[in-house]
Backbone as CSV, one residue per row, in Angstrom:
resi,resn,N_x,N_y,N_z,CA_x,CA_y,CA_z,C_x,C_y,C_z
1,UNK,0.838,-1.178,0.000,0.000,0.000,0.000,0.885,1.244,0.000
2,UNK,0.523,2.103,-0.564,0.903,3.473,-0.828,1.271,4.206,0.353
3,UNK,2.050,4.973,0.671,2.477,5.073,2.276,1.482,7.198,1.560
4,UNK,1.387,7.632,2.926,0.205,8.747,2.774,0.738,10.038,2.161
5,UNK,1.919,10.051,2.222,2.750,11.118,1.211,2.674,11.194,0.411
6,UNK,2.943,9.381,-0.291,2.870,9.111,-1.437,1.711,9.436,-2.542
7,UNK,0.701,9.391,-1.671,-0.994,9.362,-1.729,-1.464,11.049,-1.930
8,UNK,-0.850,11.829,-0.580,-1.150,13.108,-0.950,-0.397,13.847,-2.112
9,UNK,1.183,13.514,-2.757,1.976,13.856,-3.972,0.934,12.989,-4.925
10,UNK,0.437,12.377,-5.190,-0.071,12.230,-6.526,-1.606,12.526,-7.028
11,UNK,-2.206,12.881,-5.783,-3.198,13.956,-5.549,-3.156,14.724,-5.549
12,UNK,-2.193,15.788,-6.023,-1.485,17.131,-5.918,-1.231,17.478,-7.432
13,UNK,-0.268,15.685,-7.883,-0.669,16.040,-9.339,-1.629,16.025,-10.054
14,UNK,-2.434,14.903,-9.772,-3.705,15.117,-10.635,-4.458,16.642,-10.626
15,UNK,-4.004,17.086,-9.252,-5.447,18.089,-9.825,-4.418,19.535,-10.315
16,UNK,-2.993,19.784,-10.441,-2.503,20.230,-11.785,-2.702,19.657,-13.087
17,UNK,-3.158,18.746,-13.160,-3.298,18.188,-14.759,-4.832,17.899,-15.069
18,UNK,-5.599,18.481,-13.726,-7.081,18.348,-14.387,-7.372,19.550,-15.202
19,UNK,-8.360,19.393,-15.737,-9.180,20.360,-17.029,-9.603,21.586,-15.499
20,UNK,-9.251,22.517,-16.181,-9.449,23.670,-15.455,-11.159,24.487,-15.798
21,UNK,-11.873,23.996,-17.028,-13.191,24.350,-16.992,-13.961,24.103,-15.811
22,UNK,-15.055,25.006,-15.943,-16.073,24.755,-14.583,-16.179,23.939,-14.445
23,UNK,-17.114,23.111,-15.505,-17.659,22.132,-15.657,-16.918,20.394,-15.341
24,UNK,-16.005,20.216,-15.541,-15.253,19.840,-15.396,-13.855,19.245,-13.808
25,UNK,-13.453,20.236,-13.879,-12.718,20.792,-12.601,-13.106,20.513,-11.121
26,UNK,-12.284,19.930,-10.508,-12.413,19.699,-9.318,-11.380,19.773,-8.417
27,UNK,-11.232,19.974,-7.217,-9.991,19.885,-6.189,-10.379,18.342,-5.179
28,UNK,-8.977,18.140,-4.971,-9.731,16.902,-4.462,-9.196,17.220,-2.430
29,UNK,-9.449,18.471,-2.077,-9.677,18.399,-0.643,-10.277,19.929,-0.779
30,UNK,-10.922,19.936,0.358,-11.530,21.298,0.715,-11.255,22.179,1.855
31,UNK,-10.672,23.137,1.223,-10.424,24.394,2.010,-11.786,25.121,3.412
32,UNK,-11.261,25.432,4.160,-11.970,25.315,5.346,-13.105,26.822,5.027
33,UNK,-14.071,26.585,4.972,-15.151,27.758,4.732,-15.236,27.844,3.328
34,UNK,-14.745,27.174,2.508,-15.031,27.566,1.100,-16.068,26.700,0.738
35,UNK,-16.850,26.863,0.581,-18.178,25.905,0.577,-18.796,26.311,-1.066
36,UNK,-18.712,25.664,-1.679,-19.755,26.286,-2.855,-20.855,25.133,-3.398
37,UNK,-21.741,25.392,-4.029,-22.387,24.451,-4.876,-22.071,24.419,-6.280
38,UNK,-21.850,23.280,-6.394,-21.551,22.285,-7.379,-22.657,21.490,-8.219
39,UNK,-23.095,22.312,-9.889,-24.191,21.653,-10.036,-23.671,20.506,-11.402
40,UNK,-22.191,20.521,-11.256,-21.558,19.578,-12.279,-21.422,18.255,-11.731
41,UNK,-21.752,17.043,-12.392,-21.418,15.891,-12.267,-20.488,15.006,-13.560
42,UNK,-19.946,13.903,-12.703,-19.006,13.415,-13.648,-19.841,11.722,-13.259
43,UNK,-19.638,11.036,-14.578,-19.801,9.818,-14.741,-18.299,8.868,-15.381
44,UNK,-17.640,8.025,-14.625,-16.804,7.277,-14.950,-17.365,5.934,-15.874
45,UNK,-16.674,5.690,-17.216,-17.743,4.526,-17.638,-16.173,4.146,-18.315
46,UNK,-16.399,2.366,-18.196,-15.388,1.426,-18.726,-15.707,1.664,-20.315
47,UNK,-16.916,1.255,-21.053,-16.444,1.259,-21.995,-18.258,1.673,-22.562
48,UNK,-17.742,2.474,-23.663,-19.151,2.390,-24.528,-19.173,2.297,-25.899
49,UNK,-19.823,1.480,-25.972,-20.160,0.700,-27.380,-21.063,1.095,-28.353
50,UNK,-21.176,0.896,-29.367,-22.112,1.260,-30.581,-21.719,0.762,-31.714
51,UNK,-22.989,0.330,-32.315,-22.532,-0.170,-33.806,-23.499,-1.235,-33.607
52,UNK,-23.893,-1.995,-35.004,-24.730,-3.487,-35.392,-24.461,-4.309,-34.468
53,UNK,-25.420,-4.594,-33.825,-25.425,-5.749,-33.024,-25.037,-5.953,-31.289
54,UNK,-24.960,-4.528,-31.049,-24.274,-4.378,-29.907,-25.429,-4.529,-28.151
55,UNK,-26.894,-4.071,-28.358,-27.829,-4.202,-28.262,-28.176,-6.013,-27.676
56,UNK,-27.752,-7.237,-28.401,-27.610,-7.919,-28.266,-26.607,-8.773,-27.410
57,UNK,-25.662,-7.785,-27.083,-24.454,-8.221,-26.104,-24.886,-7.902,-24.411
58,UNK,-26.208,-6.976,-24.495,-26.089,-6.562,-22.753,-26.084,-7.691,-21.945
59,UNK,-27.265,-8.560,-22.512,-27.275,-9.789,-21.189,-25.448,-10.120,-20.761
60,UNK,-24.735,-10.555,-22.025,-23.427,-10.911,-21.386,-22.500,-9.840,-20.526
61,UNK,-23.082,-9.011,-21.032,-22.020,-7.645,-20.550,-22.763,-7.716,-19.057
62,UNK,-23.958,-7.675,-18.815,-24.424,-7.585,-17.385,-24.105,-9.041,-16.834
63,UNK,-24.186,-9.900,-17.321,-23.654,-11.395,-16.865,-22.069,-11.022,-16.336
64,UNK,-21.265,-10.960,-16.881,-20.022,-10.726,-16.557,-19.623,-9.635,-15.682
65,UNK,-20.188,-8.535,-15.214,-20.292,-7.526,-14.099,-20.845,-8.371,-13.132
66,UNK,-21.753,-9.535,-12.800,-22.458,-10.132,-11.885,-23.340,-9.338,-11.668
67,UNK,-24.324,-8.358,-12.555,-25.696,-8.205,-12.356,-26.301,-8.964,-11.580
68,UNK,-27.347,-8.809,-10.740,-28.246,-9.753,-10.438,-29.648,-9.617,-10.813
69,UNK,-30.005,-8.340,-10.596,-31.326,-7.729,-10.879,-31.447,-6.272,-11.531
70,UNK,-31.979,-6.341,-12.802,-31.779,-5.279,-13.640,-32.806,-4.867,-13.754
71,UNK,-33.116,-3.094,-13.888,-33.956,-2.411,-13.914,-34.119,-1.962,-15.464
72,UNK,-34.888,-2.187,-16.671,-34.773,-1.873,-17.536,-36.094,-1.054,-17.857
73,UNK,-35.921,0.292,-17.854,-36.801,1.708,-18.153,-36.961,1.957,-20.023
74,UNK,-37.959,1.763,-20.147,-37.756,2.182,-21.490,-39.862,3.070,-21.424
75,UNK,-40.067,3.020,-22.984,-41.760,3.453,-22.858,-42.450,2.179,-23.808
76,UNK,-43.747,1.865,-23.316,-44.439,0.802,-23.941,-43.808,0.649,-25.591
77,UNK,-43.691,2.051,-26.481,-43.703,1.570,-28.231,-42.159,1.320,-27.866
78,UNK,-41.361,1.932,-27.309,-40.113,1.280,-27.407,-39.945,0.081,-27.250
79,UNK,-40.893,-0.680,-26.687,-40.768,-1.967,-26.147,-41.173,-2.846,-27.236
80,UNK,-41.944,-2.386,-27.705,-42.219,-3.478,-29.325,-41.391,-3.294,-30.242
81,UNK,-40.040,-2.590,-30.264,-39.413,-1.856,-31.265,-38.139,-3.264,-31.518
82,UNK,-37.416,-3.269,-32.837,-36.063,-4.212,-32.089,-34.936,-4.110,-31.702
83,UNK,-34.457,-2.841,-30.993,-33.376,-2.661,-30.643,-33.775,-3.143,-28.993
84,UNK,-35.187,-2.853,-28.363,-35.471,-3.079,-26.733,-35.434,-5.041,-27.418
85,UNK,-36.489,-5.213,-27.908,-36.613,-6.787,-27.982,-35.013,-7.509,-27.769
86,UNK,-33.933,-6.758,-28.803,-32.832,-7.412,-28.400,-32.205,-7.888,-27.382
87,UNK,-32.295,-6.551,-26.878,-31.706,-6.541,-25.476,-32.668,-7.241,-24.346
88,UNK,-34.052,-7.797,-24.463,-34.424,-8.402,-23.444,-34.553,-9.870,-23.796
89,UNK,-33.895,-10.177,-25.264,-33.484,-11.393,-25.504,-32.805,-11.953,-24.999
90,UNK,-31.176,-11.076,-25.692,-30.325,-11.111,-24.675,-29.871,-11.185,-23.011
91,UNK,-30.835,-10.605,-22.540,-30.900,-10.866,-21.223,-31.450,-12.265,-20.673
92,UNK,-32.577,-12.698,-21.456,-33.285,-13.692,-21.306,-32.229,-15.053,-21.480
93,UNK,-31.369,-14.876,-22.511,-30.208,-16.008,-23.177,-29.009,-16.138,-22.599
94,UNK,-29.191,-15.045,-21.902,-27.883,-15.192,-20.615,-28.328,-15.373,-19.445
95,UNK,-29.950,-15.669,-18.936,-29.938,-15.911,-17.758,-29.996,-15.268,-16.564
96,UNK,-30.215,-13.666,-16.819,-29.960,-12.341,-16.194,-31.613,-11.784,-15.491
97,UNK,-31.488,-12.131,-14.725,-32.707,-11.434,-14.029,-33.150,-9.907,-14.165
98,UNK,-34.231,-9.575,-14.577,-34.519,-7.889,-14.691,-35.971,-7.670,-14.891
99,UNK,-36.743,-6.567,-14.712,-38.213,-6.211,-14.822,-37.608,-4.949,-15.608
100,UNK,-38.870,-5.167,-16.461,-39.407,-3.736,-17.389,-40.164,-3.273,-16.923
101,UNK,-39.544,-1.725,-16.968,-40.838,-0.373,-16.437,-40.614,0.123,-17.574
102,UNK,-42.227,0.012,-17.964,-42.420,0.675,-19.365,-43.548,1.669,-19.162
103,UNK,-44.423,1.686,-17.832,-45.276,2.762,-18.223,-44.404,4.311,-17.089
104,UNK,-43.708,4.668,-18.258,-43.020,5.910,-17.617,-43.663,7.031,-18.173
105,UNK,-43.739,7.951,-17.568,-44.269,9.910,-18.178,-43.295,10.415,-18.020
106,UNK,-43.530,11.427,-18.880,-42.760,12.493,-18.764,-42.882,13.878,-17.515
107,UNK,-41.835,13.862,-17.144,-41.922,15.302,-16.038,-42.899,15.733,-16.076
108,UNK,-44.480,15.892,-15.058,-45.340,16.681,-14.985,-44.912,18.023,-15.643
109,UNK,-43.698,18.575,-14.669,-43.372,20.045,-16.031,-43.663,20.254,-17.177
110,UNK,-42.937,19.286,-17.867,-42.535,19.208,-19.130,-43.638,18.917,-19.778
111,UNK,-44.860,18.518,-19.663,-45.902,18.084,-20.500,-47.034,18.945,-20.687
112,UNK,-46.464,20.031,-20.479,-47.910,21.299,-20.833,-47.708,22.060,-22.355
């Protein structure tokens, strides 16, 4: 294990070599009273895919993470469509446990 020097020097570099945009940008300790809100988020993702046939790979891709129970959100016509059918094939052919919520709305807001 990393002895805590070691730990705080390379935490020191990263955040010289992070992206200095708002959006973006972060420090990774906080200064005492500097409090702000933060309405940026970051998502870390291994890998994302696209292209023919890819749709058809989730069951394994969630098989191999050890999914157990998958939440799959889509809306009823999406669900007759075949890019959803694939993917709940796929799930089905790998053995992957999951429920469809298909009767979703849109944001009370948003629907006037």
């Amino acid at each position: 294990m990393a002895g805590r020097d070691r730990i705080f020097h390379l935490l020191r570099q990263l955040e010289r070599a992070a992206c200095r945009c708002p959006a973006h940008s972060h420090t990774f300790h906080q200064a005492a009273g500097d409090r702000k809100t933060d309405y940026a988020f970051e998502m870390a993702s291994s890998n994302i895919r696209y292209g023919a046939g890819v749709s058809a790979e989730v069951g394994m891709d969630l098989q191999n993470l050890g999914a157990q129970n998958v939440c799959l959100m889509t809306d009823r016509t999406l669900t007759r469509l075949p890019p959803v059918q694939a993917v709940l094939e796929s799930l089905v052919r790998n053995r992957v446990h999951f429920q469809v919520f298909d009767d979703v709305r849109v944001e009370p807001s948003d629907s006037r």
